[in-house]
C-alpha positions, 0 to 999 in steps of 0.5 A: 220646731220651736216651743213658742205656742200661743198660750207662752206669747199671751203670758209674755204679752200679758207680762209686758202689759201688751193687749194682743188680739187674738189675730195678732197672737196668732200672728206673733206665735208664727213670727216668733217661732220662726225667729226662734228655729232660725237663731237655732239653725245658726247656732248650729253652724256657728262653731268655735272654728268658725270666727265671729263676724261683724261685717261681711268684708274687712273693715279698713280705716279710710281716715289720714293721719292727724299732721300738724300744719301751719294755721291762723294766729290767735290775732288773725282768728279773732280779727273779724270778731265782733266780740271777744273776750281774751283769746276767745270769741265772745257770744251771747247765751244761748239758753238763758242760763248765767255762766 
């Protein structure tokens, strides 16, 4: 059993500037003690021949390699602007902030 007792979660509430009522201490000491005997069941089992996991099947990835293709002409691009400036698009602000 873990040493969390409620006079340990009135200091840490007070600590951390949390009123608690006394139901809720009660109930926080219940809940903390059993996360407290859970980590400590785990840490246990975790052993240094029992390898880290993040995720309970291996993660591949699913993305396509990056190829470079024929596209648009910056002209073909720009052709349907209302505005550009050079070789860009022009828009107006958005924040009314000079740029």
């Amino acid at each position: 059993m873990s040493e969390i007792s409620t006079d340990l979660v009135r200091h840490l509430a007070s600590l951390a500037r949390i009123d608690l009522s006394e139901g809720e201490l009660q109930s926080l000491t219940g809940e903390l003690a059993q996360i407290v005997d859970s980590i400590a069941k785990v840490s246990e089992v975790a052993t240094p021949d029992v390898p880290a996991t993040s995720h309970p099947i291996p993660l591949r990835n699913v993305f396509r390699p990056d190829e470079v293709r024929p596209s648009l002409t910056v002209e073909q691009a720009l052709s349907g602007a209302p505005e550009r400036e050079g070789d860009r698009f022009k828009v107006s602000a958005i924040l009314d902030e000079e740029q």
